[in-house]
C-alpha positions in Angstrom: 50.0 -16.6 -32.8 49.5 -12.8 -32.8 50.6 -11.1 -36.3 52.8 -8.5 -34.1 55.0 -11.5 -33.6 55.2 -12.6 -37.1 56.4 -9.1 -38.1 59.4 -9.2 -40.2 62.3 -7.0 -41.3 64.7 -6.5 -43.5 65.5 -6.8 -46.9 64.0 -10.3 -48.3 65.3 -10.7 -52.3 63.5 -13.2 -54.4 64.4 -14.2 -58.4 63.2 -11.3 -60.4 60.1 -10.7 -62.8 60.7 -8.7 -65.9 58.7 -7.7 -69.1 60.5 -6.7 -72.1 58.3 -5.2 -75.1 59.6 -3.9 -78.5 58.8 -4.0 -82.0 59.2 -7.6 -84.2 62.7 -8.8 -84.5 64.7 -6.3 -82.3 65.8 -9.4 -79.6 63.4 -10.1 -77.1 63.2 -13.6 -77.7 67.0 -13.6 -77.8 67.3 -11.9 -74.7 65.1 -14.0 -72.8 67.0 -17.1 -74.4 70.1 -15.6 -72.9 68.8 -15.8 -68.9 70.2 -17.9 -66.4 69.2 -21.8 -67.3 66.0 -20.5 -69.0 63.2 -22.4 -70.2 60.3 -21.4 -73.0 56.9 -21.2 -72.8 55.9 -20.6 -76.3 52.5 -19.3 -77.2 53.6 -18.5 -80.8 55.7 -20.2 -82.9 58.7 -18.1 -83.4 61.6 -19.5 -81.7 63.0 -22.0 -84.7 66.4 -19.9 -85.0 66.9 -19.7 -81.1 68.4 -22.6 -79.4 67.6 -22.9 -76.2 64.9 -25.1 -74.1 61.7 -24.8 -74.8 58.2 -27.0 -73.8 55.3 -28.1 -76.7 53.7 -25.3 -78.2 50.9 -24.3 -76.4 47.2 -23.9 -78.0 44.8 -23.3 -75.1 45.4 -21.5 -72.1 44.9 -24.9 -69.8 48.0 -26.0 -71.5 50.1 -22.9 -70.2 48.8 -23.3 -66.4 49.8 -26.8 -66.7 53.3 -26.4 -68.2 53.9 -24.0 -65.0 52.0 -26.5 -62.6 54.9 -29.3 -64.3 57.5 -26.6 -63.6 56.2 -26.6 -59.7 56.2 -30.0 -59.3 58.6 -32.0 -61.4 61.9 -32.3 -61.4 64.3 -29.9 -63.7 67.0 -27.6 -63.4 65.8 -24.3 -65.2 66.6 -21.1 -63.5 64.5 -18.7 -65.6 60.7 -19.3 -67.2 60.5 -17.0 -70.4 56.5 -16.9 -72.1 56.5 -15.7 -75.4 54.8 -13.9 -75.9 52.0 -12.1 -73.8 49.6 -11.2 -76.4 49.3 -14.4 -77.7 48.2 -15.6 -74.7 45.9 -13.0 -74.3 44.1 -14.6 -77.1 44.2 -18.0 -75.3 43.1 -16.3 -72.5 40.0 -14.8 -74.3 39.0 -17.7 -76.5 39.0 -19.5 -72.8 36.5 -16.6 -71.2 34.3 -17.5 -75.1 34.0 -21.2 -74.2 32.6 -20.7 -70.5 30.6 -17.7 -71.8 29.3 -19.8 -74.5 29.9 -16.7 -77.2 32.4 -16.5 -80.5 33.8 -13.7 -79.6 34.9 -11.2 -76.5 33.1 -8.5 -77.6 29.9 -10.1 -77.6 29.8 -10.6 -73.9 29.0 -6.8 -73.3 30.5 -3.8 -72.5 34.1 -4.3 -71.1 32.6 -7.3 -69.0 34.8 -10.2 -71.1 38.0 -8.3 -71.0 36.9 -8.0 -67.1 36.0 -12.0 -66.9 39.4 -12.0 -68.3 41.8 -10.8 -65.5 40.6 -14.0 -63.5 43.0 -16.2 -65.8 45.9 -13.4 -65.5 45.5 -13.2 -62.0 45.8 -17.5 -62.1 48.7 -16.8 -64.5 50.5 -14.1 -62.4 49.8 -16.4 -59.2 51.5 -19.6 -61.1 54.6 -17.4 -61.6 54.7 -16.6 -58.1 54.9 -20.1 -57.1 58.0 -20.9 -59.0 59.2 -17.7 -57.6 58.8 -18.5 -53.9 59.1 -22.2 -54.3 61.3 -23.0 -57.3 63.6 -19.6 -57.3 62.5 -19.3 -60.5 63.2 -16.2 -62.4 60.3 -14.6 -64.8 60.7 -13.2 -68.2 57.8 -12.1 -70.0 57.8 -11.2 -73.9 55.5 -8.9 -75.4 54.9 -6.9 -78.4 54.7 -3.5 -78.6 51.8 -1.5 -80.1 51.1 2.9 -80.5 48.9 4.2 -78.3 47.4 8.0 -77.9 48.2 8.8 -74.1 46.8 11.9 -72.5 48.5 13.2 -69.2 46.3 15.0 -66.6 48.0 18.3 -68.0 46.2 18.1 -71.2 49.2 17.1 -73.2 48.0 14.4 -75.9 51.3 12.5 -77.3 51.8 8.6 -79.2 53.8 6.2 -77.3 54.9 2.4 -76.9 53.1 0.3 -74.9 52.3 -3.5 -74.8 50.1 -4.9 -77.3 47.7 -6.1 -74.5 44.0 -4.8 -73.6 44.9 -1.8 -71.3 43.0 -3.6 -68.2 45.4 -6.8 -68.7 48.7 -4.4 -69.3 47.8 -2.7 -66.1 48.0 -5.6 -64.0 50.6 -7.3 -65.5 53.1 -4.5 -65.5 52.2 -3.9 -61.6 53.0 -7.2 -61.0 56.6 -6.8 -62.6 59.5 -5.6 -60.8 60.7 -4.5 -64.2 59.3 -3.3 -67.7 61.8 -2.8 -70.4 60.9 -1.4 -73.8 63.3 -2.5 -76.3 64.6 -0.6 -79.2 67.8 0.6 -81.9 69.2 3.1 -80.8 69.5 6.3 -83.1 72.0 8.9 -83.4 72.4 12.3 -85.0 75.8 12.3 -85.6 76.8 12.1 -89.1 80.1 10.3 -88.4 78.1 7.7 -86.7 75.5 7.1 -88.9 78.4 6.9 -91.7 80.0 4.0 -90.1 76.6 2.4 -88.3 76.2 -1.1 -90.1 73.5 -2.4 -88.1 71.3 -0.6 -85.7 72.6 -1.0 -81.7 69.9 -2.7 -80.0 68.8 -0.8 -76.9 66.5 -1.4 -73.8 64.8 1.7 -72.3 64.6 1.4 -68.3 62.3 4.2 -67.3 59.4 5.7 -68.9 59.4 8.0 -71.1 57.2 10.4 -73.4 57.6 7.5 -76.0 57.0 4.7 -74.5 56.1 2.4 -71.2 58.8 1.4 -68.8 60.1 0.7 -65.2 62.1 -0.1 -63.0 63.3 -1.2 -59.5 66.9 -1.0 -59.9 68.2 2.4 -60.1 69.3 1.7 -63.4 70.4 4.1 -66.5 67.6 5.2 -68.8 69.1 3.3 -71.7 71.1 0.1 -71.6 72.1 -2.4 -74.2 69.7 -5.1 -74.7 71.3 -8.1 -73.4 70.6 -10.0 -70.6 74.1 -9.1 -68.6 73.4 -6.1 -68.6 70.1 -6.5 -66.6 71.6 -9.1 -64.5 74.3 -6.9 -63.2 72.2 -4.7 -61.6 69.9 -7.3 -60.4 72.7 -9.2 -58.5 73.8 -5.7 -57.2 70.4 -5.8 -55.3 70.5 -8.8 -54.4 74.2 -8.9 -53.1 72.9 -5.7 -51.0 69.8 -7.3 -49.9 71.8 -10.0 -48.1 74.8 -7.7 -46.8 74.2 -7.5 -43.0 72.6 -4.1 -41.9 74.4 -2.2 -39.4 73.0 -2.2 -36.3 71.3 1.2 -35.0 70.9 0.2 -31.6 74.6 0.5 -31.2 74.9 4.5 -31.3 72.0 5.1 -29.3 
């Protein structure tokens, strides 16, 4: 079969793959809690006030690829997979490069070479995902931290901004992967009347980058929304509900 006659076209939507990253306690757990039918991979142990479904605490990164091989294969009627968090399974993901290279610690593999060795496992990670994607209909969240980073554009301007707390080679390929990357947030204001009557930060979810931070996004969505999961999903179904209109047919004027 040639590949000209395998060619495809049109709009093909799949479940959606988003990363949210923000600073400790601002709702990213909660937000990923608040998906369609979602399930928890947890890395670290912070989901005790959250109720929603989560699998065994995972200590080695062979337990995570096996929880989303048990996702593939077994019977269950979760709509979303949510890990939390990415950067501690970066360190699962380096303490599994230390075993095979038979050293205590990253670093001592050599220059850059272990956090190298170490994109094989994302790349086995990122593929897992897929398959519950394509096969399941599976919708990804992923839940990071958020760390400061000096960032220098290619004008020479040197400013601090959010990013996630992963090793910049790992962040890279795990935020191309992602349709979406979210940095979340409180909102601030500079109107005295506000601030007067403000009892609790609004919690916010940046949508596009910005001079302070790391975002993206496939949607066409506003720069700032609030940081719940409707939000998000109504601009993800208007894609999708576009997707799968029938296109018009431009054969017909011609």
């Amino acid at each position: 079969m040639s590949l000209l006659s395998q060619i495809q076209t049109g709009k093909r939507p799949a479940p959606r793959r988003c990363m949210i990253h923000g600073v400790q306690g601002v709702g990213k757990s909660t937000f990923g809690a608040s998906a369609r039918q979602p399930i928890f991979i947890q890395t670290e142990d912070g989901l005790g006030e959250i109720d929603c479904a989560k699998l065994p605490l995972a200590r080695t990164f062979g337990e995570v690829t096996d929880a989303l091989a048990e996702l593939r294969s077994q019977p269950h009627e979760s709509e979303t997979v949510v890990v939390d968090s990415l950067d501690w399974l970066e360190r699962l993901i380096w303490q599994e490069v230390c075993t095979a290279e038979n050293v205590s610690n990253i670093e001592k593999i050599g220059f850059q070479k272990g956090y190298t060795f170490s994109l094989n496992h994302w790349r086995k990670f990122l593929d897992g995902l897929d398959a519950l994607r394509f096969e399941r209909g599976m919708a990804i969240v992923l839940i990071a931290h958020t760390k400061i980073e000096k960032f220098q554009t290619p004008e020479d301007s040197a400013f601090d901004r959010f990013t996630p707390r992963l090793h910049k080679l790992a962040a890279s390929v795990v935020m191309e992967w992602c349709d979406e990357v979210f940095f979340a947030t409180y909102s601030t204001t500079t109107d005295p009347k506000k601030v007067r009557n403000v009892t609790e930060p609004e919690r916010v979810m940046r949508t596009c980058e910005g001079p302070t931070h790391v975002a993206k996004n496939r949607l066409k969505m506003p720069y700032e929304l609030p940081l719940e999961w409707a939000a998000y999903g109504y601009y993800a179904q208007q894609a999708h509900q576009s997707a799968a209109s029938p296109q018009p047919d431009s054969s017909a004027s011609n």
